[in-house]
N, C-alpha and C positions, 0 to 999 in steps of 0.2 A: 371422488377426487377429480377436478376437472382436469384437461387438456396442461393450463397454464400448470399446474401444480405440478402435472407429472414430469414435466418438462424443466422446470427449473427446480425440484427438490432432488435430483435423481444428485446418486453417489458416484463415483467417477475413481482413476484412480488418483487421479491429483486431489482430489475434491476427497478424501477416504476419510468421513465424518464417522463412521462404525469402527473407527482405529478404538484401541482400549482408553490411550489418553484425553484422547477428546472427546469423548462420552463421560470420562471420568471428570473433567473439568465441567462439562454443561450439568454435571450433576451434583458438584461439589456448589457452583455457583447458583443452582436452584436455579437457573436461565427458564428450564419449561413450565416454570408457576405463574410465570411475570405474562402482564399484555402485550399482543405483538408492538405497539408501541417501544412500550418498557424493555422488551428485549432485544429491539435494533440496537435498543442505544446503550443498554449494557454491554451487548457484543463488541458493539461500536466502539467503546471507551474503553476496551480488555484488548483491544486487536491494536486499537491508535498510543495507548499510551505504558499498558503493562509490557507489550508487544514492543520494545525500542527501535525507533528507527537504525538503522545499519544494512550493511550488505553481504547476502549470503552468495554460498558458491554459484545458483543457477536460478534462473528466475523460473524453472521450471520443478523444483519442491514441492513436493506434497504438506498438504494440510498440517499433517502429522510431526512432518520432519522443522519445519517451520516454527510450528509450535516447540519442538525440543529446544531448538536454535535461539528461541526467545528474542530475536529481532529481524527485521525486513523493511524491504525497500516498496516503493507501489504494487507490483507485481506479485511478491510475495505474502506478502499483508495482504494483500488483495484477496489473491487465494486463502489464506486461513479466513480471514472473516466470511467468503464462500462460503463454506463448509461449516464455519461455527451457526449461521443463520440457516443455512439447510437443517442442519442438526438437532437446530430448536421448531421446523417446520416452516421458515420463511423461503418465499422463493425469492430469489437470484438469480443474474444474468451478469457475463463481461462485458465492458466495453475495451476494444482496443486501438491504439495508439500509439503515435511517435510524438516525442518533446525533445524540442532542440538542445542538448547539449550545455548551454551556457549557464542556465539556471542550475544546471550541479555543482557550478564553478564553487571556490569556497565549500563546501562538504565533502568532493573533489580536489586535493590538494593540488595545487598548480603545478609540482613538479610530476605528478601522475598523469596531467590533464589531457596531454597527446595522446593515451590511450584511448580516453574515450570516444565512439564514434560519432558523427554528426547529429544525427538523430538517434537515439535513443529507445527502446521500445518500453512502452507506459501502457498502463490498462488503469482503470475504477472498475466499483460495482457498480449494479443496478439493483436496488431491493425493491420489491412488490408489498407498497402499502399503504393502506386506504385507497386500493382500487385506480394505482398510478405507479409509474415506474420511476424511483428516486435516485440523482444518480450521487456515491457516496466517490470520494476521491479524499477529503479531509482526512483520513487515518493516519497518512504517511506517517507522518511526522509526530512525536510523543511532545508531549505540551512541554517538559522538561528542556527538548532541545529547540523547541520553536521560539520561547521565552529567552533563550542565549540571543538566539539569531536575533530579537525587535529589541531585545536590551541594548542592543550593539549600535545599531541605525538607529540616528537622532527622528530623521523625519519618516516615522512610521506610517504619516498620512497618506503618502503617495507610491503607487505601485513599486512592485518590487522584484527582482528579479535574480536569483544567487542560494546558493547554502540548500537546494535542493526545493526551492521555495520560487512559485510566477503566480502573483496574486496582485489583486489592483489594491490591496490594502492591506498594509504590513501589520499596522496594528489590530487590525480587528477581522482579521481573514473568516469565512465560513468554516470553518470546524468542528463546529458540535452539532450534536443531532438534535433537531427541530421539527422532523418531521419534515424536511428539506433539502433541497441538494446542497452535499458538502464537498469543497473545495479548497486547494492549498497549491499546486502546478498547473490548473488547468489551463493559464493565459500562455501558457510556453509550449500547448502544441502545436503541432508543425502536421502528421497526417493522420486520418481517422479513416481505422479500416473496421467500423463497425460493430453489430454487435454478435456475441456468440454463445449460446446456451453452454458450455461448458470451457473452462479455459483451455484445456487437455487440445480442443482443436483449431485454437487460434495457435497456439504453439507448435503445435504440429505442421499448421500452415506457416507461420514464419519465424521458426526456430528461437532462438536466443540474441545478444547485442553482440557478443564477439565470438571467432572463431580460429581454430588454429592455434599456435603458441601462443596469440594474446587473450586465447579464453584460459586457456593454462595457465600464463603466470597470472590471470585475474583470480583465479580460483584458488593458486596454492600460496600466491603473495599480496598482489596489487591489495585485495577487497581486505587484508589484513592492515596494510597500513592505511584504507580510507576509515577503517571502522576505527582504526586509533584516533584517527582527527576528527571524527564526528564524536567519540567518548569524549574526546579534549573541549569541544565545542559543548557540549552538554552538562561537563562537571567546573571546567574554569572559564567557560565565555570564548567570546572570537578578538583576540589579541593579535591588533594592527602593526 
């Protein structure tokens, strides 16, 4: 096992791919039969779309507990698909980040929107394949709620920016695995601090988005009523 391998397969306790359920799902989905190809994008399309987008208590969740929760925002899907490609032997790396704000507007209900801070902290993967590092960010979003949001906007052609979505092409965004980098926020960041073999120490370095009572009411109120409006967004459309 080379250098790269040890370094980006390794288990973490965010990353806690030896959990019982998440052994039990890479085994239920026969994930470790498939080519490393085949299994990016299986994980891929299990993390992006079975995985719903929404918002949990901390972007700092383990693999495990993520997966209980059954939906996520960048950060958190970020981290389970970590772990589900470590899992099946793909290496991984974080990249992290700030995206301004604006682009959550709309998925972000406007009467919530003071809460949120200016910048935002975002991360993507990185997966190791074919002898290159890919960077994956298209997950966020489950094709279900993506589909509301361009039913919505007539003029899908021209960039877009809202409903947790900064993409130069509403209609036909990078999203699916190709073998290439995929993309759905990336035109809305704002600062890049790099990359970091495990997420446990980018978080570590710059903690979470809020702090004090508005991480609290985020955690035991606010993120309950944005998850209502993005389920309302997802099952009846976005009604102007």
């Amino acid at each position: 096992m080379n250098e790269l391998s040890k370094e980006y397969l390794q288990e973490t306790p965010m990353l806690d791919f030896n959990h019982p359920q998440i052994q039990s799902l890479v085994e239920q989905r026969k994930w470790k039969t498939l080519s490393q190809y085949d299994v990016i994008g299986a994980v891929y399309n299990f993390v992006r779309d079975e995985t719903r987008f929404g918002y949990n208590k901390d972007d700092r969740l383990t693999a495990s507990q993520v997966l209980q929760d059954g939906y996520g925002q960048c950060n958190t899907k970020g981290t389970l698909l970590m772990a589900l490609l470590r899992a099946v032997g793909v290496s991984t790396r974080f990249h992290g980040f700030t995206i301004y704000n604006e682009l959550q507007r709309g998925a972000i209900p406007n009467y919530l929107f003071m809460v949120a801070p200016p910048r935002i902290i975002h991360s993507w993967v990185e997966v190791h394949h074919d002898g290159r590092w890919i960077n994956l960010e298209g997950y966020i979003l489950d094709k279900d709620y993506l589909k509301q949001v361009q039913s919505r906007f007539a003029d899908k052609s021209e960039s877009f920016s809202g409903y947790a979505i900064s993409t130069k092409c509403l209609a036909n965004p990078d999203v699916d695995w190709k073998g290439l980098d995929t993309y759905i926020q990336s035109d809305g960041i704002a600062d890049d601090f790099g990359i970091y073999s495990q997420p446990d120490d980018f978080y570590a370095s710059y903690g979470s988005n809020l702090s004090g009572i508005k991480k609290v009411l985020f955690r035991y109120v606010l993120r309950h009523l944005m998850n209502i409006n993005v389920n309302k967004i997802r099952t009846n459309g976005i009604v102007s």
